[in-house]
N, C-alpha and C positions, 0 to 999 in steps of 0.2 A: 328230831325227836326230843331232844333236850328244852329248844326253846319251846314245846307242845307242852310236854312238864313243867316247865318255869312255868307258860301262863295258867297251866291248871293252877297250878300249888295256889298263884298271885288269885287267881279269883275266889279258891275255897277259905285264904284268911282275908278275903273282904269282910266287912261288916253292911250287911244289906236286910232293907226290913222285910218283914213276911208278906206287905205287898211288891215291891219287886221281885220278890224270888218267885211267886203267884204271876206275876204278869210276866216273868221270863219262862215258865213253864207254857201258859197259857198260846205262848208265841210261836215256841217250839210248836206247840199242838195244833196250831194253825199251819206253821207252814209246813209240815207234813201232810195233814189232811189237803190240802193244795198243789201237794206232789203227788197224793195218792188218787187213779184214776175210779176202783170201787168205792172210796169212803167218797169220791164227789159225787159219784151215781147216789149214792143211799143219803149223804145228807142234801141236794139241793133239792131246794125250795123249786116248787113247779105248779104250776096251772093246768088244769083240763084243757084241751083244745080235739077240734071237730078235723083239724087237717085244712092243707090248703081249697079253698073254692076253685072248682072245676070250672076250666073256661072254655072247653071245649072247642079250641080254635083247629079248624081244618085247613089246609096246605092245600094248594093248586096240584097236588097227586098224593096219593096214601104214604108211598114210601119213594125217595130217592135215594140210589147208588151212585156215590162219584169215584172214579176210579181213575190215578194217575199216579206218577210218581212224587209228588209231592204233596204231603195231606193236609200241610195249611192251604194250599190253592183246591185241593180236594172240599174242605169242609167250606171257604169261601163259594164255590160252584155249587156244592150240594144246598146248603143255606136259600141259595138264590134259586134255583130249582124247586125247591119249596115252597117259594113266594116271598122269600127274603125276610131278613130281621124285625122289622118294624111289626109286622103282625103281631111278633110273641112280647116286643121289647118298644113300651112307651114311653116318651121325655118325662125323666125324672122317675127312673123306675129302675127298684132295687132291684138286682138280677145277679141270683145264686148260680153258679157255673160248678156243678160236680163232678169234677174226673174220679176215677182211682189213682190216688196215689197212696195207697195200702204198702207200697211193699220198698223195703231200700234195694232200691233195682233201677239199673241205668236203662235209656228208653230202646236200647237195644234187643237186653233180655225180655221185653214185650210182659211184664207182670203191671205196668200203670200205664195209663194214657198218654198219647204221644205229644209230648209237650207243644206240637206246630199245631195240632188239632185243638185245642185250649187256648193259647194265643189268637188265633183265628176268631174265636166264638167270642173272646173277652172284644179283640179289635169291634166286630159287628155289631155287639152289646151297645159301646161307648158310640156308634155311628149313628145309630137309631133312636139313641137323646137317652141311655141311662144315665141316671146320677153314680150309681156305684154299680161294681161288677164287686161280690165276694166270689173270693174261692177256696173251699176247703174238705177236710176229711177225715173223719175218723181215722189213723190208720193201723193197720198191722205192726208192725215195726218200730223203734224209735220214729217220733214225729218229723225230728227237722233232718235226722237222715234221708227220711223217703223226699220230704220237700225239696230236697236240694239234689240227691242222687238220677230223682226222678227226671229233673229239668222243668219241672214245669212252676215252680216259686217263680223262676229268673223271667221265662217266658210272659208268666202271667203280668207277672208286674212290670215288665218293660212293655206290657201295653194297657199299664195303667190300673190292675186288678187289686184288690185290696187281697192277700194271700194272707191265711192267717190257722193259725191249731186251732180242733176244735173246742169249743169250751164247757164242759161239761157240767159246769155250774149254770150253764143258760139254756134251759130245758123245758120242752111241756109235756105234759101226760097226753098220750095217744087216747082219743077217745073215736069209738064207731058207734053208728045207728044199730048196727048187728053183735050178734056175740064172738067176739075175737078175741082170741090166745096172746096178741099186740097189744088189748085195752091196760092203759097204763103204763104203757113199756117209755121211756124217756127217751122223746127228738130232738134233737137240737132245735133251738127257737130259731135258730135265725132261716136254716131251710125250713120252716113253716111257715113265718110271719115275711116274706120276699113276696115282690110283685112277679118276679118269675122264676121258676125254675129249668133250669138247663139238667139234664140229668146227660154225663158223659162219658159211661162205660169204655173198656176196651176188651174185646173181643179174645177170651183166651181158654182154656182146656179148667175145670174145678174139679177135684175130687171128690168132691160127695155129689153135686150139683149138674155135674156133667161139664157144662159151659159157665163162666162169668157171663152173664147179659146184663142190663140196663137195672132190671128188677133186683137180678142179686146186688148191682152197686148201690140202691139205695142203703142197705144196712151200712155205709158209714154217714149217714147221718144217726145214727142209732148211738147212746149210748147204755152205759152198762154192760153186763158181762154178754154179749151176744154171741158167744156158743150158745148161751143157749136158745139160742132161733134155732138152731140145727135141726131138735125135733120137730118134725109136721113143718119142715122150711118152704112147701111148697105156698101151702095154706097161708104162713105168716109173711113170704115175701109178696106175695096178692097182695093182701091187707094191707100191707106198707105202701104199695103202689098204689092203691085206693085213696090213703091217708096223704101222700105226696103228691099225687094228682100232676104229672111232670107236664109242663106246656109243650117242651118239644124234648124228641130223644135225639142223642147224636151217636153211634157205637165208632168208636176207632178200629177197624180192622186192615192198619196200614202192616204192624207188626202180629204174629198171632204165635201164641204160647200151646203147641198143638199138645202136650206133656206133661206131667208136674206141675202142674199149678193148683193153686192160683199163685205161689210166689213165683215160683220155676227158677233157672239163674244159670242154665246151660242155654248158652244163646243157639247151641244143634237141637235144641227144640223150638225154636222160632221159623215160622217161614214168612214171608215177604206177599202179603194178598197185595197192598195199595188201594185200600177201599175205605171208603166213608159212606155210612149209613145214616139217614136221616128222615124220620117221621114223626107227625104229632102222635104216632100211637106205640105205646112202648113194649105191647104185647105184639104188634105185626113188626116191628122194629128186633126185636128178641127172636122171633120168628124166622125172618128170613136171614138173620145173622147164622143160627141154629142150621139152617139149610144148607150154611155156603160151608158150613163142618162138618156134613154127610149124615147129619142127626136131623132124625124126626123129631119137629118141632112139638111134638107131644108129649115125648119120652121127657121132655126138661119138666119137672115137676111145675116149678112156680107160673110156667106158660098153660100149661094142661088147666091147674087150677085157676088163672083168670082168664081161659076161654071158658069154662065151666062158670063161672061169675059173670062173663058176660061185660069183664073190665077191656075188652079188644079183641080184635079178630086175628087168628094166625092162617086165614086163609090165604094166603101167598098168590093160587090161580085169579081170585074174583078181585084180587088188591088190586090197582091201577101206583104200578112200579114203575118208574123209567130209570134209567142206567145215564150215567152224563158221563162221557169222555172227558177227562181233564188234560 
């Protein structure tokens, strides 16, 4: 405490002119607004954008279920079931892999993506000829807690992922053809401007929501204050699915948070499915996750609203599913 007062005392009988003492204010004032995550939302510079280009690429079956005890060989079998990487993922092609890692929670308590399922998807990325795999997330919690508590930092980048906080100075304005309550809402550019996106939900219990699916993990590409999506969330996670346009969905439902969530952090609410979900359509992907937790795919708002859109199909009987033994 003493030498804290010595250097105040020394620096208030400096003699310094009135632009130093202006550009050591100005400094301060920078690197606070750079610690603070609202003044980044409100001061960054952003562009319009229309959202990613739909490519409409369709899988050799609607949806695949791989079920084993192991969900990186789960997500490797399901992938290839699919019709394998190279479809979604061409030589020299940026490819955004988004788990949840919202919450600082080990991959036990089942609140983020299961770090084997994420390594998996980055390995197939880099086999298929990307140039880079990012991976990131808005999260809930301190950032580099959840990145690290999660396991999925270590995972991703010991197969080469570029892991990284989101940045909230690099952003574009949501724009749609239609009128949405989303128009203008701040996306991270870099999930926009990617050759592909990977959208990588896990599969667990929400409190307002019912379920986390695919659709609700987009909002951590979202920045700014997003409670307030809350209102009318079914309507505005549509819209974002629309604006995101994800190439292929992956749901981890290896651990599942049947309880308290979406952090949860009693591991006696987790049960042990072993399942991996994957389809190009992230509303029959949402769907039949929704089914395998006893919930009509209807009752989940943001599903109801983009089969009413016309954004996917949650018909499960007319889908062409197959189930892979791992």
């Amino acid at each position: 405490m003493d030498k804290i007062l010595y250097e105040l005392e020394s620096f208030l009988k400096r003699q310094i002119s009135r632009r130093k003492f202006f550009l050591f204010l100005f400094s301060g004032l920078l690197l606070f607004i750079s610690e603070n995550r609202f003044l980044k939302h409100a001061f960054a510079k952003s562009e319009e954008s229309p959202g990613r280009k739909k490519k409409n690429i369709k899988g050799k079956h609607d949806l695949v279920v791989a079920e084993g005890s192991d969900p990186y060989q789960n997500t490797i079998k399901g992938i290839e079931a699919i019709g394998g990487m190279n479809q979604f993922v061409k030589k020299d092609a940026v490819v955004v892999i988004k788990p949840n890692i919202g919450w600082d929670r080990t991959p036990e308590q089942g609140a983020n993506t299961d770090p084997h399922v994420v390594a998996a998807l980055v390995e197939l990325c880099y086999t298929a000829g990307a140039k880079r795999v990012n991976v990131f997330d808005v999260t809930c919690d301190e950032a580099k807690r959840c990145y690290d508590n999660s396991g999925i930092r270590k995972a991703a980048e010991a197969k080469g992922a570029k892991v990284y906080f989101a940045d909230h100075w690099n952003v574009v304005k949501a724009k749609f053809p239609y009128e949405s309550s989303m128009a203008d809402w701040k996306v991270l550019r870099d999930a926009v401007e990617c050759d592909t996106f990977i959208n990588v939900p896990v599969l667990k219990h929400h409190g307002l929501t019912g379920l986390t699916l695919s659709m609700k993990n987009l909002m951590g590409v979202c920045s700014g204050i997003r409670g307030m999506m809350h209102m009318g969330i079914g309507r505005k996670l549509a819209d974002l699915t629309d604006f995101i346009s994800p190439d292929l969905t992956v749901i981890d439902a290896t651990r599942v948070l049947t309880k308290h969530g979406p952090q949860g952090g009693n591991i006696a609410d987790v049960i042990q499915v072993n399942k991996v979900i994957v389809s190009t359509d992230p509303v029959l992907a949402d769907a039949y996750a929704a089914s395998l937790m006893k919930k009509e795919p209807l009752s989940i708002p943001y599903i109801s609203e983009a089969v009413a859109r016309n954004l996917g199909s949650a018909d499960l009987v007319k889908a062409d599913v197959v189930n892979v033994k791992v």
